[in-house]
One Martini backbone bead per residue (centre of mass of N, CA, C, O) as a GRO file, in nm:
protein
  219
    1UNK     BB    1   2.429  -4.759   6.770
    2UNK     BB    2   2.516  -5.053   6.955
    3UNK     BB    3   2.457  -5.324   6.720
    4UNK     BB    4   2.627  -5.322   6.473
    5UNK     BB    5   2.595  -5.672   6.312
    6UNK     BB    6   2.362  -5.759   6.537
    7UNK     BB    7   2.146  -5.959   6.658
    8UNK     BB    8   1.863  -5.861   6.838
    9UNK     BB    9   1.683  -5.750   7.154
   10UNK     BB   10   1.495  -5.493   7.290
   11UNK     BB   11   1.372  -5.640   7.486
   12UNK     BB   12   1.593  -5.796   7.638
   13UNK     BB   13   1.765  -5.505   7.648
   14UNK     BB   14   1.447  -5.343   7.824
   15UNK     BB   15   1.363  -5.482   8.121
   16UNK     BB   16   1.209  -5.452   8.354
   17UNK     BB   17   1.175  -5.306   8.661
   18UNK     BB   18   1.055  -5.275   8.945
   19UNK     BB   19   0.845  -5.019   8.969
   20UNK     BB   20   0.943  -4.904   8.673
   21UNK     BB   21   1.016  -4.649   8.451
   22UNK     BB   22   1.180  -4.684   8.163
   23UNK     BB   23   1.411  -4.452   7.924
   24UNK     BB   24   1.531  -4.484   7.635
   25UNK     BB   25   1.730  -4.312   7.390
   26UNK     BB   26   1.819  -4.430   7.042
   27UNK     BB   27   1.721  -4.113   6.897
   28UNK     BB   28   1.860  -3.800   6.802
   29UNK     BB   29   1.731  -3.582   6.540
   30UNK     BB   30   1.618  -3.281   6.375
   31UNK     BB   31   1.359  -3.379   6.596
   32UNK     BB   32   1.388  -3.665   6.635
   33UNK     BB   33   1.242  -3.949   6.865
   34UNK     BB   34   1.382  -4.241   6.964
   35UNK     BB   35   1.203  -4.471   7.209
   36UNK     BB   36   1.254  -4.696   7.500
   37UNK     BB   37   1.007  -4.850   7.680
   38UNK     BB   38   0.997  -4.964   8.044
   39UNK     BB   39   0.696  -5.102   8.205
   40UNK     BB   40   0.612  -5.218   8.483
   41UNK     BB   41   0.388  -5.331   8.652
   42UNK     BB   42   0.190  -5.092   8.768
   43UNK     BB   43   0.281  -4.832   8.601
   44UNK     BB   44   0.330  -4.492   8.565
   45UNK     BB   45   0.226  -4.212   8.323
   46UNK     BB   46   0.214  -3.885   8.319
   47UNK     BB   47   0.071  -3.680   8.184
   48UNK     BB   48   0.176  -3.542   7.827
   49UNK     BB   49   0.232  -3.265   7.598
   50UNK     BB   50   0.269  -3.294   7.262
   51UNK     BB   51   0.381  -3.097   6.977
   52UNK     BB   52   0.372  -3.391   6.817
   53UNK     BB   53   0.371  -3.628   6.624
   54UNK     BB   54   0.306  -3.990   6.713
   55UNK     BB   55   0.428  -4.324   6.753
   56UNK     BB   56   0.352  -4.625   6.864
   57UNK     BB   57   0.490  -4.931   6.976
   58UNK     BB   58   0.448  -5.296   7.075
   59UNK     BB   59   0.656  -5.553   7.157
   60UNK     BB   60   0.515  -5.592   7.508
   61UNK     BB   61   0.238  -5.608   7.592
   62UNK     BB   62   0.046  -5.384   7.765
   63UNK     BB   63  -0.110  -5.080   7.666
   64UNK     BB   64  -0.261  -4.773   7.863
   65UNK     BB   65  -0.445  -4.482   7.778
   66UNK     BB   66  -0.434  -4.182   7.904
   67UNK     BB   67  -0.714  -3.947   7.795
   68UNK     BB   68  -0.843  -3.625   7.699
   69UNK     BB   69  -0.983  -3.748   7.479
   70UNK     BB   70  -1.318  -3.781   7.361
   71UNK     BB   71  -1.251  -3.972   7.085
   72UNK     BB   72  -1.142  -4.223   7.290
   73UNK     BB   73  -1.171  -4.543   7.329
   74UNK     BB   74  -1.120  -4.765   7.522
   75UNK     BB   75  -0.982  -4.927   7.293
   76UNK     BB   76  -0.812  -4.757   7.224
   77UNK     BB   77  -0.689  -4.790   7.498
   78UNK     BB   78  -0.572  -5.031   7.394
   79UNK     BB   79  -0.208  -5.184   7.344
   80UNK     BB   80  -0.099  -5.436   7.158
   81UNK     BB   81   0.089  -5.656   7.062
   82UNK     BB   82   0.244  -5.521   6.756
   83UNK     BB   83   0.099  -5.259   6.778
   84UNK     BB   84  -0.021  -4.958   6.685
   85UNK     BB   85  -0.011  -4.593   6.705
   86UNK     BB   86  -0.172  -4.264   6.690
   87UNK     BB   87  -0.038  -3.922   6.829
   88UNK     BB   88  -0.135  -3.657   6.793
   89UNK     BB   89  -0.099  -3.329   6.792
   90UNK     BB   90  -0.124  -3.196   7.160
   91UNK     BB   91  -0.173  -3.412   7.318
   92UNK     BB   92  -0.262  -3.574   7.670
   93UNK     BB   93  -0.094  -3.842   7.784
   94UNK     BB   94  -0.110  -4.107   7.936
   95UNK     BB   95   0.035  -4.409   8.136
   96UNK     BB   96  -0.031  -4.777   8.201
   97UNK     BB   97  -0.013  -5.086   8.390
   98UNK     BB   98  -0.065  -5.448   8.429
   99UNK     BB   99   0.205  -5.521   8.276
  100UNK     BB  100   0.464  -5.575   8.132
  101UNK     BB  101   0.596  -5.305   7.911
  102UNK     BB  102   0.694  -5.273   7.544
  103UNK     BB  103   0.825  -4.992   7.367
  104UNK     BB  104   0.785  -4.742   7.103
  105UNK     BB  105   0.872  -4.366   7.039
  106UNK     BB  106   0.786  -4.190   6.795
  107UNK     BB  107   0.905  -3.881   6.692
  108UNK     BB  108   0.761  -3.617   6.450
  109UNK     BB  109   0.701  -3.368   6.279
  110UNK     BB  110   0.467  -3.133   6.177
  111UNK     BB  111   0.585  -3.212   5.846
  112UNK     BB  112   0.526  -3.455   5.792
  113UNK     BB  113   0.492  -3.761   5.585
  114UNK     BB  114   0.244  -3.919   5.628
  115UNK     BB  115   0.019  -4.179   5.633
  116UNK     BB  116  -0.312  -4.155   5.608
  117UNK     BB  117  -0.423  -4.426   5.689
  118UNK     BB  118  -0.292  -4.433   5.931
  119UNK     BB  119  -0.428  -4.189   6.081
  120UNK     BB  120  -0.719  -4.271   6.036
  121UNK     BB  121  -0.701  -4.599   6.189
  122UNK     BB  122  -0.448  -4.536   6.436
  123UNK     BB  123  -0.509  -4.822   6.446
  124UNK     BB  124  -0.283  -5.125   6.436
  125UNK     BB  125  -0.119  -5.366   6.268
  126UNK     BB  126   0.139  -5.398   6.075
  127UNK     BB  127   0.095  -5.694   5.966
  128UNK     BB  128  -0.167  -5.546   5.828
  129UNK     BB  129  -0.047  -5.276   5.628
  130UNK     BB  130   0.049  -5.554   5.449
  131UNK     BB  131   0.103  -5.731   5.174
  132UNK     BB  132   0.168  -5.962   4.957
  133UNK     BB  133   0.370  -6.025   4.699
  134UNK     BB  134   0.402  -6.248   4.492
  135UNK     BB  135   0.754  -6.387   4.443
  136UNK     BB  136   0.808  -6.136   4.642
  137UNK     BB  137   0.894  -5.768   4.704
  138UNK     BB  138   0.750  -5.527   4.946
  139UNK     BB  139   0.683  -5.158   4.977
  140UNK     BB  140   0.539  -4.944   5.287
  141UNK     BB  141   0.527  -4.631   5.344
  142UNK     BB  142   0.458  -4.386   5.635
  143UNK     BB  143   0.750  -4.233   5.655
  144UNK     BB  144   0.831  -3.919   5.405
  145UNK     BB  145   1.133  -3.759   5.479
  146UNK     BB  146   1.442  -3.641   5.455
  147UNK     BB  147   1.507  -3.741   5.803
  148UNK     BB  148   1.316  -3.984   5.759
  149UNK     BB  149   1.220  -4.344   5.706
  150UNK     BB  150   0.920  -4.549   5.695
  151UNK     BB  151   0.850  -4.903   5.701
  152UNK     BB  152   0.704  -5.222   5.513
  153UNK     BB  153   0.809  -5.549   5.468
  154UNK     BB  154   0.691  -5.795   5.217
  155UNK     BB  155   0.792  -6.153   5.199
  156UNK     BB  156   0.787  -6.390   5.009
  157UNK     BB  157   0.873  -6.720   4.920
  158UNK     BB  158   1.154  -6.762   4.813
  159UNK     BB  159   1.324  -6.475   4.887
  160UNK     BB  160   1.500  -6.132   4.833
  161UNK     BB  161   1.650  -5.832   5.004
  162UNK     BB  162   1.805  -5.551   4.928
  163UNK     BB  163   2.034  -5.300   5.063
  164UNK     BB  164   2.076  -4.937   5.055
  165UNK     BB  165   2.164  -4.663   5.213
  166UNK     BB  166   2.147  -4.298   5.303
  167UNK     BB  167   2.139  -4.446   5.604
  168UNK     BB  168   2.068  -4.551   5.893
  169UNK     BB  169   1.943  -4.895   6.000
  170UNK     BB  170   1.632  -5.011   6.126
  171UNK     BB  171   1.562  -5.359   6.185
  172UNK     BB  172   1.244  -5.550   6.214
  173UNK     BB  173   1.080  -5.847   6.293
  174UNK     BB  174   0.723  -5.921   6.271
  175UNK     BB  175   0.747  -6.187   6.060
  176UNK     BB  176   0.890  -6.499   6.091
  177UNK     BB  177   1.196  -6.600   5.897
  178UNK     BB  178   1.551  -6.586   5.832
  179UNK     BB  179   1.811  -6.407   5.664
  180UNK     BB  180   2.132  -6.238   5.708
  181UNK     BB  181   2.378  -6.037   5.513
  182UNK     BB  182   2.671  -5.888   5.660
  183UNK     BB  183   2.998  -5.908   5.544
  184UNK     BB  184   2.977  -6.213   5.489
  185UNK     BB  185   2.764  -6.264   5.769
  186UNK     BB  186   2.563  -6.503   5.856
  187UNK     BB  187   2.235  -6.460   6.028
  188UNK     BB  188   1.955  -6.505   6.193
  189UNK     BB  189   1.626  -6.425   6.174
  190UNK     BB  190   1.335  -6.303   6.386
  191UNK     BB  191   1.118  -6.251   6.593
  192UNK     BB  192   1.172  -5.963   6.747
  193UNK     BB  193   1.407  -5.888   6.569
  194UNK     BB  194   1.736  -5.679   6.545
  195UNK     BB  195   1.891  -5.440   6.275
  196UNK     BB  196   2.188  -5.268   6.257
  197UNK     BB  197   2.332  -5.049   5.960
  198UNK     BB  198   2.474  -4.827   5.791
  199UNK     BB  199   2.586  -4.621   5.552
  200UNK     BB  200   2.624  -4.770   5.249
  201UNK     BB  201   2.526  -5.064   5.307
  202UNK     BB  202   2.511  -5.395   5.299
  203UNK     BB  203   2.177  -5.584   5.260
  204UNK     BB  204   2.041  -5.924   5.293
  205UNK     BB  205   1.719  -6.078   5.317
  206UNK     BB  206   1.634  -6.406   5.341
  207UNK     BB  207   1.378  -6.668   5.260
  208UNK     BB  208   1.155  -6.934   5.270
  209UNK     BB  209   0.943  -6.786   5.419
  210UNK     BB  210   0.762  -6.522   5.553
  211UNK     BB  211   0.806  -6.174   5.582
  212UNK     BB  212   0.802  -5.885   5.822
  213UNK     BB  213   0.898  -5.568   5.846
  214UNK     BB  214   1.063  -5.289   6.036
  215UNK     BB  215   1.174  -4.959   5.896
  216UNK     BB  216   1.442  -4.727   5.990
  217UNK     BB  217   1.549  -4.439   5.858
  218UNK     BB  218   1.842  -4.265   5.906
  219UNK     BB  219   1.953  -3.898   5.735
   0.00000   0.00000   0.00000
């Protein structure tokens, strides 16, 4: 939590260097680990066994997945700019890049209790995982244990949404663009921009267009 109060981006963060593999592991505890990769064109990462559930989310360029599995499609294994995947536990996967490529890795327990939907359709794009509801805000949860839970919020035009949560936030802007007010401090925010704040903290965000998020609560 090194941004705590201020508008940040990931990408911007994490840029690929020449030729490299970079991991940042920007949470652990719990047994939960959020990973940022950030992997220069044509680099790999040597297949490795995962003994947990796993998300992977691509903020920039295409991911490429090497996988033993029978049952992953040629399709299935290229993970676009936007996209999530669902990595079983258990899976041997390793990846490569054709260019650069930042994405993030969410590892979860094997008791986690993670949204059916998800894990069905393996793969898709978080701003299609949630609808608008006219006039308002609405949250579909994917990820819902007792220390950590996971979500995508769509906000409807002209409208705004508060929390407060028993845990630190981390949100990012999947589409659209707002305002964030926190301590009193108006800053805009806008796609694939990130905002972290403390626990039992108030905060704020309002749109005149359409907006939705994509939130991680650690408990």
């Amino acid at each position: 939590m090194k941004k705590i109060g201020t508008v940040y981006s990931i990408v911007e963060n994490n840029l690929p260097l020449k030729k490299s593999a970079i991991l940042n592991t920007v949470y652990e505890n719990y047994g939960y680990v959020l990973t940022v990769y950030s992997m220069a064109e044509r680099t790999t990462i040597s297949p490795e066994r995962l003994t947990h559930p796993t998300i992977y989310f691509v903020l920039e360029g295409d991911l490429h997945i090497d996988s033993k599995e029978v049952t992953m499609t040629p399709e299935e294994a290229e993970v676009h700019t936007l996209q999530y995947i669902y990595r079983p536990a258990n899976s041997l996967w390793g990846f490569h890049t054709e260019k650069d490529c930042i994405f993030t890795e969410l590892i979860l327990l094997s008791t986690s209790e993670i949204d059916r939907t998800l894990i069905r359709n393996r793969k898709g794009f978080f701003t299609g995982y949630i609808s608008f509801k006219q006039h308002d805000s609405y949250v579909k949860q994917f990820v819902n244990d007792i220390h950590l839970k996971a979500d995508i919020i769509s906000m409807d035009c002209n409208t705004s949404f508060d929390m407060v949560e028993k845990g630190a936030v981390l949100l990012t802007c999947l589409e659209g663009n707002g305002e964030i007010i926190h301590e009193g401090k108006q800053m805009s925010f806008g796609k694939l921009e990130s905002f972290e704040v403390p626990s039992d903290e108030h905060l704020t965000i309002s749109t005149k267009g359409r907006m939705k998020l994509l939130r991680i609560v650690y408990l």
